[in-house]
Chimera marker file (.cmm) of the C-alpha trace (Angstrom):
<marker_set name="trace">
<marker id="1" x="87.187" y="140.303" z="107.905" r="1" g="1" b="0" radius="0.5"/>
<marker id="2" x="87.145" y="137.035" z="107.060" r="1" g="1" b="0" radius="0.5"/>
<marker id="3" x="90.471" y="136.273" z="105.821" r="1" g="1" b="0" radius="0.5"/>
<marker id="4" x="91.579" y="137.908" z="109.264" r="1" g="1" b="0" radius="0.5"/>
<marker id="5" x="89.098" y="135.266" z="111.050" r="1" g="1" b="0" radius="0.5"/>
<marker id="6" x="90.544" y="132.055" z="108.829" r="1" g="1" b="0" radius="0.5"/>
<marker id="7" x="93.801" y="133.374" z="106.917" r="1" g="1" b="0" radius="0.5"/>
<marker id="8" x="96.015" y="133.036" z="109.377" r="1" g="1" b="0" radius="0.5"/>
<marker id="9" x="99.621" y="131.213" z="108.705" r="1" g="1" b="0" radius="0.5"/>
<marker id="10" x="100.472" y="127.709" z="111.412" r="1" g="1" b="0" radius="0.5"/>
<marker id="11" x="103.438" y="129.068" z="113.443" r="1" g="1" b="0" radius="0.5"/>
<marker id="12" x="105.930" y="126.837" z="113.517" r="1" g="1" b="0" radius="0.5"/>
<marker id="13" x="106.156" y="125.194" z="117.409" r="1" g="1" b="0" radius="0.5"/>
<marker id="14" x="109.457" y="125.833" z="119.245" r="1" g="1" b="0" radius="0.5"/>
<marker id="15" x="109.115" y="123.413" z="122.000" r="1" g="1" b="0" radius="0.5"/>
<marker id="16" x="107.519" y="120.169" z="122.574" r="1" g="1" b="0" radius="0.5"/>
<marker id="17" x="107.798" y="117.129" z="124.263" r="1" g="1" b="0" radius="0.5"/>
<marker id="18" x="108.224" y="113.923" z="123.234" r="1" g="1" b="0" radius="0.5"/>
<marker id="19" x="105.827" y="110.968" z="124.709" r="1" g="1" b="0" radius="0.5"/>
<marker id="20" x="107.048" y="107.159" z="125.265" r="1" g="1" b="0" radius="0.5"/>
<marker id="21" x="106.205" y="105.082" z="122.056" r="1" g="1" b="0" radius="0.5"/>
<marker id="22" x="106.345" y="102.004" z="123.944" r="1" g="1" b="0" radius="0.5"/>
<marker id="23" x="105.414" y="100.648" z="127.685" r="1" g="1" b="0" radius="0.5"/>
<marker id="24" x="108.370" y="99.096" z="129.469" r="1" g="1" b="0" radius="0.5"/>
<marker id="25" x="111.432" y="100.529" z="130.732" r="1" g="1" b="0" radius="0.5"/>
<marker id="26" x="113.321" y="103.541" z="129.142" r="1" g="1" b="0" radius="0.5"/>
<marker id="27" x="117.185" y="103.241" z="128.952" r="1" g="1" b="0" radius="0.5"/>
<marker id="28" x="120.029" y="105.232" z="127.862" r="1" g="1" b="0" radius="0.5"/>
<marker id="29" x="121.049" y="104.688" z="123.819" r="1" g="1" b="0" radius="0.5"/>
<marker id="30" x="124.224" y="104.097" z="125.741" r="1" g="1" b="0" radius="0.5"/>
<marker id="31" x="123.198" y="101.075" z="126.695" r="1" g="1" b="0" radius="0.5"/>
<marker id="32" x="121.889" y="99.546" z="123.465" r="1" g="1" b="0" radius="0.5"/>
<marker id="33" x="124.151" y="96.635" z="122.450" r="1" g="1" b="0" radius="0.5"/>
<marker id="34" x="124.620" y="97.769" z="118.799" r="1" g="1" b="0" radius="0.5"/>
<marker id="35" x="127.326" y="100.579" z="118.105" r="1" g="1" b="0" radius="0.5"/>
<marker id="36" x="125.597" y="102.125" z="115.449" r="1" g="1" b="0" radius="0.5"/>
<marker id="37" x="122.733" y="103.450" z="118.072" r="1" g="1" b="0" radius="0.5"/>
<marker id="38" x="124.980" y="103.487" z="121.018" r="1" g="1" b="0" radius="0.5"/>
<marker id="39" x="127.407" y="105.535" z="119.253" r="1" g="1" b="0" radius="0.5"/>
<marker id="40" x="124.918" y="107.988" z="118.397" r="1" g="1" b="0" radius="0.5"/>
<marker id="41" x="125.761" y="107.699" z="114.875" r="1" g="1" b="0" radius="0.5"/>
<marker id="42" x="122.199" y="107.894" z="113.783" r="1" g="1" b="0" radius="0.5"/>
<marker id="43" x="121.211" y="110.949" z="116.191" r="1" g="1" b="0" radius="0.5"/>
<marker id="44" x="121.010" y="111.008" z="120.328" r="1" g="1" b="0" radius="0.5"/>
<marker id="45" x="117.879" y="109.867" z="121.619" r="1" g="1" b="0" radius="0.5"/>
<marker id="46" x="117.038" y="107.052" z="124.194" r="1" g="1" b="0" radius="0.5"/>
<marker id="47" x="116.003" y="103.338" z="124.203" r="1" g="1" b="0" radius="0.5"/>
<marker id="48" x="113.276" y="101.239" z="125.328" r="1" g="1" b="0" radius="0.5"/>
<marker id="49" x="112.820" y="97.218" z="126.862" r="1" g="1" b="0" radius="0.5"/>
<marker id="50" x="109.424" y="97.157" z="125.539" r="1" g="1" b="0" radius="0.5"/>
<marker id="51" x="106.896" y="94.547" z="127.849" r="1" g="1" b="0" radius="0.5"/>
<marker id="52" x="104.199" y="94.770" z="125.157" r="1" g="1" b="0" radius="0.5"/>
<marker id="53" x="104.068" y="94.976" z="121.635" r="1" g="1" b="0" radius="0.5"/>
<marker id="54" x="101.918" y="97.794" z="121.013" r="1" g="1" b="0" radius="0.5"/>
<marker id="55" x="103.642" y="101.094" z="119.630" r="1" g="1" b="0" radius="0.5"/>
<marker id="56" x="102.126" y="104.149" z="119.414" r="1" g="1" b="0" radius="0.5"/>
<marker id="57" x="103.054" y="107.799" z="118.473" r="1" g="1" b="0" radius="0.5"/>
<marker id="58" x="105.105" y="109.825" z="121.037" r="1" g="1" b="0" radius="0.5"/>
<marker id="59" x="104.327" y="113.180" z="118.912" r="1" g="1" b="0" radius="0.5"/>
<marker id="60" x="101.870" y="115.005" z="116.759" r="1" g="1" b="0" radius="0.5"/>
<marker id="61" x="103.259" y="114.955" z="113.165" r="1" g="1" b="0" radius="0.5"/>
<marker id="62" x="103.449" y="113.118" z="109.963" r="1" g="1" b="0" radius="0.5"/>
<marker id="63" x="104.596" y="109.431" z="109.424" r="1" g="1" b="0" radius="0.5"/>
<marker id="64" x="107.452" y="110.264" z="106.733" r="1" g="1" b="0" radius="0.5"/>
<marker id="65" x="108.586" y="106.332" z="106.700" r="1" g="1" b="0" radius="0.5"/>
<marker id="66" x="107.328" y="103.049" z="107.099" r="1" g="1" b="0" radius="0.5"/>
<marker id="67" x="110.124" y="100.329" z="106.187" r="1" g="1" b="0" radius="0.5"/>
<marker id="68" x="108.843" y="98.012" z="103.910" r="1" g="1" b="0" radius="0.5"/>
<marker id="69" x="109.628" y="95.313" z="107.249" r="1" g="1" b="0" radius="0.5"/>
<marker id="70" x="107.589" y="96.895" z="109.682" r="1" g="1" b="0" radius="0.5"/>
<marker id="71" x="110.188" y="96.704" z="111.976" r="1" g="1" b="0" radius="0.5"/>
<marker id="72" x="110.988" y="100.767" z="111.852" r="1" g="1" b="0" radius="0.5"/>
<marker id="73" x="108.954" y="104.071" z="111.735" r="1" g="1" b="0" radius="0.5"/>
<marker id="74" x="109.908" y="107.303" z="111.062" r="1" g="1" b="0" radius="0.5"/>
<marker id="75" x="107.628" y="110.567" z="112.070" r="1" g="1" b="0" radius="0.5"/>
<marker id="76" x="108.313" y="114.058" z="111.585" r="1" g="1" b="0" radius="0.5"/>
<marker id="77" x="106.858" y="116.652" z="114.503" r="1" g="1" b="0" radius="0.5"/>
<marker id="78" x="105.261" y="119.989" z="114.477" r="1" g="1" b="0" radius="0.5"/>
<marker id="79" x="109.014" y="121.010" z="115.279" r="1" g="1" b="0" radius="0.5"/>
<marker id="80" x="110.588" y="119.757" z="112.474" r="1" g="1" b="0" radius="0.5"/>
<marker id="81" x="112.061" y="117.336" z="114.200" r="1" g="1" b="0" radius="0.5"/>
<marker id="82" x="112.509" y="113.964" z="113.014" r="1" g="1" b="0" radius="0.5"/>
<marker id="83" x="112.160" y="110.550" z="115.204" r="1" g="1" b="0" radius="0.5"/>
<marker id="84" x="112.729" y="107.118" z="114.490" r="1" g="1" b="0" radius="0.5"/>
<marker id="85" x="111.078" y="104.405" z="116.182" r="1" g="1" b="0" radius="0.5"/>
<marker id="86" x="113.582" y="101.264" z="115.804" r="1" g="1" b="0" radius="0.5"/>
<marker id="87" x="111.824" y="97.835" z="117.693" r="1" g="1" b="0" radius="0.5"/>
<marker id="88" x="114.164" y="95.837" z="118.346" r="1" g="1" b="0" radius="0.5"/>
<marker id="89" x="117.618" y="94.949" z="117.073" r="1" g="1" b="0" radius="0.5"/>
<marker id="90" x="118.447" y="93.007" z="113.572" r="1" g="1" b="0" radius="0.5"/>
<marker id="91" x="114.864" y="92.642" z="113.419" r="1" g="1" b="0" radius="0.5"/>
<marker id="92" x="115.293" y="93.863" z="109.740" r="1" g="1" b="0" radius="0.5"/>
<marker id="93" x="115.901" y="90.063" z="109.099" r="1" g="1" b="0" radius="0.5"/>
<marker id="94" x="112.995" y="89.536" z="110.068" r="1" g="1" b="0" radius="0.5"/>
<marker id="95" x="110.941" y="90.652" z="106.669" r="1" g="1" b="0" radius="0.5"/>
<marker id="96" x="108.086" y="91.872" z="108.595" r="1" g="1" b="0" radius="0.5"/>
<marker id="97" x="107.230" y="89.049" z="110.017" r="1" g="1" b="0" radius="0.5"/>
<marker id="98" x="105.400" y="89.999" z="113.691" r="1" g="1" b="0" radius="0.5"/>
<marker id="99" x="104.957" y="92.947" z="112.671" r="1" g="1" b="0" radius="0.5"/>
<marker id="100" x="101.910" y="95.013" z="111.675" r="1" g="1" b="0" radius="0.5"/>
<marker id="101" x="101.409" y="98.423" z="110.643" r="1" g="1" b="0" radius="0.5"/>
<marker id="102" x="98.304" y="100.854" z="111.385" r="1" g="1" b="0" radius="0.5"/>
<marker id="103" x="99.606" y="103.499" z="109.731" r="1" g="1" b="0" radius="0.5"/>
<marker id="104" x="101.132" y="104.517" z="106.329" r="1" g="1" b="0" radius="0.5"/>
<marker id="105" x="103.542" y="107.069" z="105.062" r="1" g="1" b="0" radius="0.5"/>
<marker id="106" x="101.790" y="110.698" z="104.613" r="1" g="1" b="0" radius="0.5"/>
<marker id="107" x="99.193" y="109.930" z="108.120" r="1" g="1" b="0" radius="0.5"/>
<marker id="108" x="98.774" y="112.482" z="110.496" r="1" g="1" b="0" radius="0.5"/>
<marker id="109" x="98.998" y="111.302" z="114.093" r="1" g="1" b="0" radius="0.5"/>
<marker id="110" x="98.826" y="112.607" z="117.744" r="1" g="1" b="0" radius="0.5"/>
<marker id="111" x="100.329" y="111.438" z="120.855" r="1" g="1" b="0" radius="0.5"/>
<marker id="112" x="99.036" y="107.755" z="121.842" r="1" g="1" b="0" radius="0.5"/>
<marker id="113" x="97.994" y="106.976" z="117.693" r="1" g="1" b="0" radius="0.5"/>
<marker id="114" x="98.964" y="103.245" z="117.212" r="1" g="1" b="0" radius="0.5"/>
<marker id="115" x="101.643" y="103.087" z="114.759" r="1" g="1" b="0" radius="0.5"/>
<marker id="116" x="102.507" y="99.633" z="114.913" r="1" g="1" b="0" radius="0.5"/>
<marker id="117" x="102.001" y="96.128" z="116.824" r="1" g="1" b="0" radius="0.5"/>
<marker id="118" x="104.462" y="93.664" z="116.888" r="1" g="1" b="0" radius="0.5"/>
<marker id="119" x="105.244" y="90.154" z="118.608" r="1" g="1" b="0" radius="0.5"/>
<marker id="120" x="107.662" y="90.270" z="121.238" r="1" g="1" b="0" radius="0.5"/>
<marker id="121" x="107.910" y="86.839" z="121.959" r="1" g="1" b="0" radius="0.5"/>
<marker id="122" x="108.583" y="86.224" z="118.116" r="1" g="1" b="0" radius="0.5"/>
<marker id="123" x="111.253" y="89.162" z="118.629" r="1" g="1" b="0" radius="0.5"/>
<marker id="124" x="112.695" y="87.691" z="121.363" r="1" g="1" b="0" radius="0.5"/>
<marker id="125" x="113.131" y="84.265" z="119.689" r="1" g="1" b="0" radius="0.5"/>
<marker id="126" x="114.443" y="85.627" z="116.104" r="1" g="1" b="0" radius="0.5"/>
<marker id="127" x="116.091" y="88.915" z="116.919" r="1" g="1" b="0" radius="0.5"/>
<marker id="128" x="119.613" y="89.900" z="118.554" r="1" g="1" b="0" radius="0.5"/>
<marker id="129" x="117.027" y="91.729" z="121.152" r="1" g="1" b="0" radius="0.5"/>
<marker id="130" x="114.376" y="93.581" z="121.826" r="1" g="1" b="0" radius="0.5"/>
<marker id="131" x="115.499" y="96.998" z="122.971" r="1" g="1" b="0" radius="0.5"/>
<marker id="132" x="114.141" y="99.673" z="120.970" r="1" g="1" b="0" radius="0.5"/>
<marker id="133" x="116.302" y="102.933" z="120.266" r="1" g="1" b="0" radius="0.5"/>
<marker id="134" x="113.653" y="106.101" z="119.843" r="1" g="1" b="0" radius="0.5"/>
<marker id="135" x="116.364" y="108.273" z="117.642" r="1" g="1" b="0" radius="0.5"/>
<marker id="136" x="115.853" y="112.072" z="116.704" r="1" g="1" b="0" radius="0.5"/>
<marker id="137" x="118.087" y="111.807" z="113.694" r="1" g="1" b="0" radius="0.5"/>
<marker id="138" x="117.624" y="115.879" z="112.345" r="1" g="1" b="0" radius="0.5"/>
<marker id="139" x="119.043" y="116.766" z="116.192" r="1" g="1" b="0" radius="0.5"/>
<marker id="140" x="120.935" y="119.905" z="114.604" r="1" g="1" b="0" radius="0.5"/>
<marker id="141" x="117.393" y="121.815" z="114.050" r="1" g="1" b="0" radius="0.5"/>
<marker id="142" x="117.097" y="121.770" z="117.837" r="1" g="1" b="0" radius="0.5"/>
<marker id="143" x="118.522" y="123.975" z="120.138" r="1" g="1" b="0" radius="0.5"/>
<marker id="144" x="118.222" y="121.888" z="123.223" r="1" g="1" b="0" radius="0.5"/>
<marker id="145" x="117.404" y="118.043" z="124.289" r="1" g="1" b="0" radius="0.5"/>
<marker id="146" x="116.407" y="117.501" z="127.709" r="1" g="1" b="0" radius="0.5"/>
<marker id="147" x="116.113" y="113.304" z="128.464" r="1" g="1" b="0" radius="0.5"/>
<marker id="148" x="113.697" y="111.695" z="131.191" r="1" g="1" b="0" radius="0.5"/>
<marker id="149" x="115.871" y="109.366" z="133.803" r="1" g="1" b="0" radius="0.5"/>
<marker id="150" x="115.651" y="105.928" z="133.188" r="1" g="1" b="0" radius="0.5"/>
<marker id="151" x="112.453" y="104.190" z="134.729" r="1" g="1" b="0" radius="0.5"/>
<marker id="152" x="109.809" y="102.771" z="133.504" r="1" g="1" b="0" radius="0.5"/>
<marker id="153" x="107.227" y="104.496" z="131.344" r="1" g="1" b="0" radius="0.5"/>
<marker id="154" x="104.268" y="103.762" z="129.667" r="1" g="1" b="0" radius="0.5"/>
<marker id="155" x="103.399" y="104.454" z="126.017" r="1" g="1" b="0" radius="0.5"/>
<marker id="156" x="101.118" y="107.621" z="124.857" r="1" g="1" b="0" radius="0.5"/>
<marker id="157" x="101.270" y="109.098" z="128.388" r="1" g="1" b="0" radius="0.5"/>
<marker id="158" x="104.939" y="109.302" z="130.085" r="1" g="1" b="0" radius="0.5"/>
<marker id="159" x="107.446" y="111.847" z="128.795" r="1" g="1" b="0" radius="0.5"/>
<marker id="160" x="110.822" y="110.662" z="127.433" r="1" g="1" b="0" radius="0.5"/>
<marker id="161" x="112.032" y="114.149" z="126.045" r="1" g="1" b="0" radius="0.5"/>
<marker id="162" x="111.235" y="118.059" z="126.149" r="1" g="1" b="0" radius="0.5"/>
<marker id="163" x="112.976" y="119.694" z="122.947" r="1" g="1" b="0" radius="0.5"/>
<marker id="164" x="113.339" y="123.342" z="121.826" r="1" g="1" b="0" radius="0.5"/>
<marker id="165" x="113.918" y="124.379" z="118.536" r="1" g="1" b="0" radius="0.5"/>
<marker id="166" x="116.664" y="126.988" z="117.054" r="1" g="1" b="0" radius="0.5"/>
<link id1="1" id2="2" r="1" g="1" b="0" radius="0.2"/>
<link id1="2" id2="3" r="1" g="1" b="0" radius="0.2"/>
<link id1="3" id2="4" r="1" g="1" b="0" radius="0.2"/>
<link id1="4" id2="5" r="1" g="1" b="0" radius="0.2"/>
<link id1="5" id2="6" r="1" g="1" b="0" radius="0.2"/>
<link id1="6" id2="7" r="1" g="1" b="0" radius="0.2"/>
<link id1="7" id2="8" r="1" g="1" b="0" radius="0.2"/>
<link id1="8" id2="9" r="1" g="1" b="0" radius="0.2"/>
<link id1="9" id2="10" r="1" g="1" b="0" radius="0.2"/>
<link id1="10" id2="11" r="1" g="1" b="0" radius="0.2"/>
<link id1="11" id2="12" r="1" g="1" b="0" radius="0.2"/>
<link id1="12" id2="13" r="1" g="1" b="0" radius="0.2"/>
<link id1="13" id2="14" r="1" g="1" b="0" radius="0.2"/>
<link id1="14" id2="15" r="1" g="1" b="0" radius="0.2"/>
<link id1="15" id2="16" r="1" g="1" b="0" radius="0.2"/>
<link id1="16" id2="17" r="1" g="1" b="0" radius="0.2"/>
<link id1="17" id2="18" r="1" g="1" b="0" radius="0.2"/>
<link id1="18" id2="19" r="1" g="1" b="0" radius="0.2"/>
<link id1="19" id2="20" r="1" g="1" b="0" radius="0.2"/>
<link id1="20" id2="21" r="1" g="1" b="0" radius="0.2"/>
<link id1="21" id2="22" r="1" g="1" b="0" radius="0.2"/>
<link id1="22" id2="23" r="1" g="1" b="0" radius="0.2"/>
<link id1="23" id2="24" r="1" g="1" b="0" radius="0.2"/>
<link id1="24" id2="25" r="1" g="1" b="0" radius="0.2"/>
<link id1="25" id2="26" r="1" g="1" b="0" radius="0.2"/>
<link id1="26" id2="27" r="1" g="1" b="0" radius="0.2"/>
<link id1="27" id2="28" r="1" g="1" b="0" radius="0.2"/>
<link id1="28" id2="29" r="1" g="1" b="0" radius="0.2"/>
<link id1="29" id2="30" r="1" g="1" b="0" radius="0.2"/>
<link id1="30" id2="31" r="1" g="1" b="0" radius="0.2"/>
<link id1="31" id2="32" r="1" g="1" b="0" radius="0.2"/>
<link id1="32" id2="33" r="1" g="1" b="0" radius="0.2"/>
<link id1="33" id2="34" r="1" g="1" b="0" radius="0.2"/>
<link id1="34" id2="35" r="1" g="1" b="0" radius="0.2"/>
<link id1="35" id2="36" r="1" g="1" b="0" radius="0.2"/>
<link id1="36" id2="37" r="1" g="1" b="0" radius="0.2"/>
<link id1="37" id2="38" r="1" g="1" b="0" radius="0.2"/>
<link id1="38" id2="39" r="1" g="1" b="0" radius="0.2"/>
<link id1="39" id2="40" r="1" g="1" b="0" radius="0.2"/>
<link id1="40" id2="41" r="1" g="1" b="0" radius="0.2"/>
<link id1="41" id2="42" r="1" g="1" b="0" radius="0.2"/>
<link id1="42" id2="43" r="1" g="1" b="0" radius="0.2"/>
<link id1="43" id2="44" r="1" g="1" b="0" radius="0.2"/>
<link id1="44" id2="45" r="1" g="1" b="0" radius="0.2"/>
<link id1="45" id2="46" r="1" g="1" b="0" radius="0.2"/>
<link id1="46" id2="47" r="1" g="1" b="0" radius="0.2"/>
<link id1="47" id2="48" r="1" g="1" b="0" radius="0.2"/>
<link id1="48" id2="49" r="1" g="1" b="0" radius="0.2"/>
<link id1="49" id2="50" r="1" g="1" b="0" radius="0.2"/>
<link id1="50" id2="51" r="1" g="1" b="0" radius="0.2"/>
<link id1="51" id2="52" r="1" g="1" b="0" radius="0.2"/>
<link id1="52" id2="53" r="1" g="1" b="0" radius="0.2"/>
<link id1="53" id2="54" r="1" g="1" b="0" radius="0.2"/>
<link id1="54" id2="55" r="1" g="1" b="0" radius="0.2"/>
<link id1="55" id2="56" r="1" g="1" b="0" radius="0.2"/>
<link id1="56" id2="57" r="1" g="1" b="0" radius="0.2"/>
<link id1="57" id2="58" r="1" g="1" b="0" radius="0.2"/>
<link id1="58" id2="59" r="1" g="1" b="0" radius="0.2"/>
<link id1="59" id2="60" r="1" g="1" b="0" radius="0.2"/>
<link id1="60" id2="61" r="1" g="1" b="0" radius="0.2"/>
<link id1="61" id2="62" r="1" g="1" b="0" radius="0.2"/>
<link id1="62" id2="63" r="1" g="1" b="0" radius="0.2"/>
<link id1="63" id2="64" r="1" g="1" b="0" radius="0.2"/>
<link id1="64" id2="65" r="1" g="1" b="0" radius="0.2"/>
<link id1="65" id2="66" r="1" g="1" b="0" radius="0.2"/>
<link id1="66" id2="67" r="1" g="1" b="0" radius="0.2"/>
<link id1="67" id2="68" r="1" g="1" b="0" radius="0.2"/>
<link id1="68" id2="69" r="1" g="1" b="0" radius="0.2"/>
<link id1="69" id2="70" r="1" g="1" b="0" radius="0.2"/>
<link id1="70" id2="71" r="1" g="1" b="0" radius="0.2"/>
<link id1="71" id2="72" r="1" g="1" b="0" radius="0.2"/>
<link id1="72" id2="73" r="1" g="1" b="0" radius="0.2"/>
<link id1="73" id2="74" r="1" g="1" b="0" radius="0.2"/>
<link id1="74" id2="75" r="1" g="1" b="0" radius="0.2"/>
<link id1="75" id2="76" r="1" g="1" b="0" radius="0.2"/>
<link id1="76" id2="77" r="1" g="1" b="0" radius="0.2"/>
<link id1="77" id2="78" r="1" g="1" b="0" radius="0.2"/>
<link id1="78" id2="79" r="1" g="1" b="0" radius="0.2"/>
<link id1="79" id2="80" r="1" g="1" b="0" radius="0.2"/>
<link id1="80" id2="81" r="1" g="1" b="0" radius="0.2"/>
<link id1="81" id2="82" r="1" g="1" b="0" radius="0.2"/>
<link id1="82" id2="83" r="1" g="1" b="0" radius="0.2"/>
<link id1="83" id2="84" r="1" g="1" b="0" radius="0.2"/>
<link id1="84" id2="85" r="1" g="1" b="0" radius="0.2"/>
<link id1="85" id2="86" r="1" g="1" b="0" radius="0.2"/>
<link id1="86" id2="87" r="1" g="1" b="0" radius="0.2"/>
<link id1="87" id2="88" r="1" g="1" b="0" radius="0.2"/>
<link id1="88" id2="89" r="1" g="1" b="0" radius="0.2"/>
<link id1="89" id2="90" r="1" g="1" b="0" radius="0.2"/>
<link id1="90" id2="91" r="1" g="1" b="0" radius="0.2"/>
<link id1="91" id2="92" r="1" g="1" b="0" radius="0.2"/>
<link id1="92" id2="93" r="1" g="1" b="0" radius="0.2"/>
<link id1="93" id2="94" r="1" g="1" b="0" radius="0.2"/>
<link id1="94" id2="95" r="1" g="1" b="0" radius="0.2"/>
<link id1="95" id2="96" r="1" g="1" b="0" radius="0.2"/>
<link id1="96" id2="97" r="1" g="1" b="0" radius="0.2"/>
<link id1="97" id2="98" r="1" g="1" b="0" radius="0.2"/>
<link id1="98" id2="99" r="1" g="1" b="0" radius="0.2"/>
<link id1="99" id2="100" r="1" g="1" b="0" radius="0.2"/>
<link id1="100" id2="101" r="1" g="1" b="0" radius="0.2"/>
<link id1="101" id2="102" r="1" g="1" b="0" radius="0.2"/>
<link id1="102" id2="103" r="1" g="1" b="0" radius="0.2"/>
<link id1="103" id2="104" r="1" g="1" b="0" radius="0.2"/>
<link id1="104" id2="105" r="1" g="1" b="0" radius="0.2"/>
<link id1="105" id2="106" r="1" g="1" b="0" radius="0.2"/>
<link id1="106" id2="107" r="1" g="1" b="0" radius="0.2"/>
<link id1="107" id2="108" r="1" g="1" b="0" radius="0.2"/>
<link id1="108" id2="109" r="1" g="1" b="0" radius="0.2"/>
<link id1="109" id2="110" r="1" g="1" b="0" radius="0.2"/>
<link id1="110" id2="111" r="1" g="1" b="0" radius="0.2"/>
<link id1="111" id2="112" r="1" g="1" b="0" radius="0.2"/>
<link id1="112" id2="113" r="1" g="1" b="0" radius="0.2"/>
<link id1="113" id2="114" r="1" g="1" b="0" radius="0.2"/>
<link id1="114" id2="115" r="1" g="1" b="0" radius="0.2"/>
<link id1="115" id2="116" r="1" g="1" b="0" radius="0.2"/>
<link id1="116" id2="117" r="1" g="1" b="0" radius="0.2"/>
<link id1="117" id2="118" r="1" g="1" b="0" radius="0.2"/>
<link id1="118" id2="119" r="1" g="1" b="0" radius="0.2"/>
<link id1="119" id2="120" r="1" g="1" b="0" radius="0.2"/>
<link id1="120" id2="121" r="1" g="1" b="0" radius="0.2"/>
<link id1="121" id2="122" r="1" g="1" b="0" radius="0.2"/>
<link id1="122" id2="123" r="1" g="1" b="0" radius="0.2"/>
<link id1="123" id2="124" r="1" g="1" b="0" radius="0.2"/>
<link id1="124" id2="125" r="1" g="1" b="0" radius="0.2"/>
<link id1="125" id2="126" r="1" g="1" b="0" radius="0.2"/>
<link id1="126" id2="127" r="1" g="1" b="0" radius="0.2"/>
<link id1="127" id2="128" r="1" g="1" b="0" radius="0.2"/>
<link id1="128" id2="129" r="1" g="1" b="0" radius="0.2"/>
<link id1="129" id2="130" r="1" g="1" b="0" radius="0.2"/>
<link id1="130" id2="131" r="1" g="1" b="0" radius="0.2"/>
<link id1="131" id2="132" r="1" g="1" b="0" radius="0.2"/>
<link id1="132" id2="133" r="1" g="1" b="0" radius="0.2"/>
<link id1="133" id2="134" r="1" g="1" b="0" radius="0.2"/>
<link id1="134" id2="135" r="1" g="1" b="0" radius="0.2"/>
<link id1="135" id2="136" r="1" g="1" b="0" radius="0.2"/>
<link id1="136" id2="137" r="1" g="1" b="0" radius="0.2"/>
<link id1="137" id2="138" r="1" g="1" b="0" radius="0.2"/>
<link id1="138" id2="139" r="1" g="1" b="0" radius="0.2"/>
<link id1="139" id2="140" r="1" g="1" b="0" radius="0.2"/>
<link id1="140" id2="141" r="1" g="1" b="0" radius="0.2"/>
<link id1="141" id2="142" r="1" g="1" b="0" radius="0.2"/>
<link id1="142" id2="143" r="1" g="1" b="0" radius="0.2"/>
<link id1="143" id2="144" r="1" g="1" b="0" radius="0.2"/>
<link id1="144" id2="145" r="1" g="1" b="0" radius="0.2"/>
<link id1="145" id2="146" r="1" g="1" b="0" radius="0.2"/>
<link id1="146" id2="147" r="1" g="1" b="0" radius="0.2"/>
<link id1="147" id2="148" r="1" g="1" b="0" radius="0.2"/>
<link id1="148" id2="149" r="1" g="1" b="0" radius="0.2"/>
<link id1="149" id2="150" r="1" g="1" b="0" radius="0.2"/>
<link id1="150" id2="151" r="1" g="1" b="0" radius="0.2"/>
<link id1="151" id2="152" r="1" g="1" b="0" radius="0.2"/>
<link id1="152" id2="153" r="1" g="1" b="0" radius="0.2"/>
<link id1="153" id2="154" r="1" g="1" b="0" radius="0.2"/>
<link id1="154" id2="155" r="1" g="1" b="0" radius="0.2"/>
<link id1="155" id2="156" r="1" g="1" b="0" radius="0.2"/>
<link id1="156" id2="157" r="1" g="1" b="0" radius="0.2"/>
<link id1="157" id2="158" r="1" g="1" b="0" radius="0.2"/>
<link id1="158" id2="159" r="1" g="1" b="0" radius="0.2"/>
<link id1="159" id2="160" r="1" g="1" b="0" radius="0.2"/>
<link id1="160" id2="161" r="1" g="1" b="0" radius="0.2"/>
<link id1="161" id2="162" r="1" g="1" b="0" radius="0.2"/>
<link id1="162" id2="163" r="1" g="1" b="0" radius="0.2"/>
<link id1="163" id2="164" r="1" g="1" b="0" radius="0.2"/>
<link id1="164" id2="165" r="1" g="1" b="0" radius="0.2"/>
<link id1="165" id2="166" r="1" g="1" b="0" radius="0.2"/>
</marker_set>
């Protein structure tokens, strides 16, 4: 009886959706001025002009990477699927400066956690920009993507994507 009460296995979740990390206005990755997110070459996904500097989680999961920089995030979901949080562009350079993490590598978070906080006027002033691509880079585990329009959105509560998994 009671391993029937508390012995029971997590399913796996098959669909989910994925919740703005950022307030400002959501974008296509189309429109990001670097190739290597415009491109898709890292994974489809969509991009955000962040108006404030707080970033939060846009799933339930587990952070699998914090860059040493701050400047990136990486969190796995209940569906397997794997996002990366990228503020800004060539902010890499920046060696963490106006950046700060809340969170480290193994965490569990839900939707609306703060992950990070970060300066966006010191961004703007030592970065190529301040767009943020929001990447699923494992997109082959899912069987579809379905992307919000472009608009604005604010983090922890507007939708950016509804995924199903294979």
């Amino acid at each position: 009886m009671f391993k029937k009460l508390f012995g029971k296995k997590e399913e796996k979740v098959m669909e989910e959706t994925v919740f703005s990390p950022l307030t400002g206005k959501l974008v296509s990755l189309e429109e990001v001025p670097d190739p290597v997110f415009s491109q898709k070459m890292m994974g489809d996904g969509m991009a955000l002009e962040p108006s404030d500097g707080l970033v939060v989680s846009p799933v339930e999961g587990e952070i699998i990477q914090l860059f040493h920089t701050k400047h990136a995030i990486g969190i796995r979901s209940k569906t397997g699927m794997e996002i990366l949080i990228h503020i800004g562009l060539e902010t890499v350079g920046m060696n963490g400066e106006g950046f700060e993490a809340h969170v480290k590598e193994g965490d569990k978070v839900k939707p609306g956690d703060r992950l990070l906080t970060c300066d966006l006027a010191l961004i703007k002033k030592k970065a190529a920009s301040i767009i943020s691509p929001i990447v699923i880079t494992n997109g082959d585990i899912l069987e579809s993507v379905s992307k919000e329009p472009a608009g604005e959105v604010k983090h922890g509560y507007s939708p950016i994507f509804h995924v199903i998994a294979k």
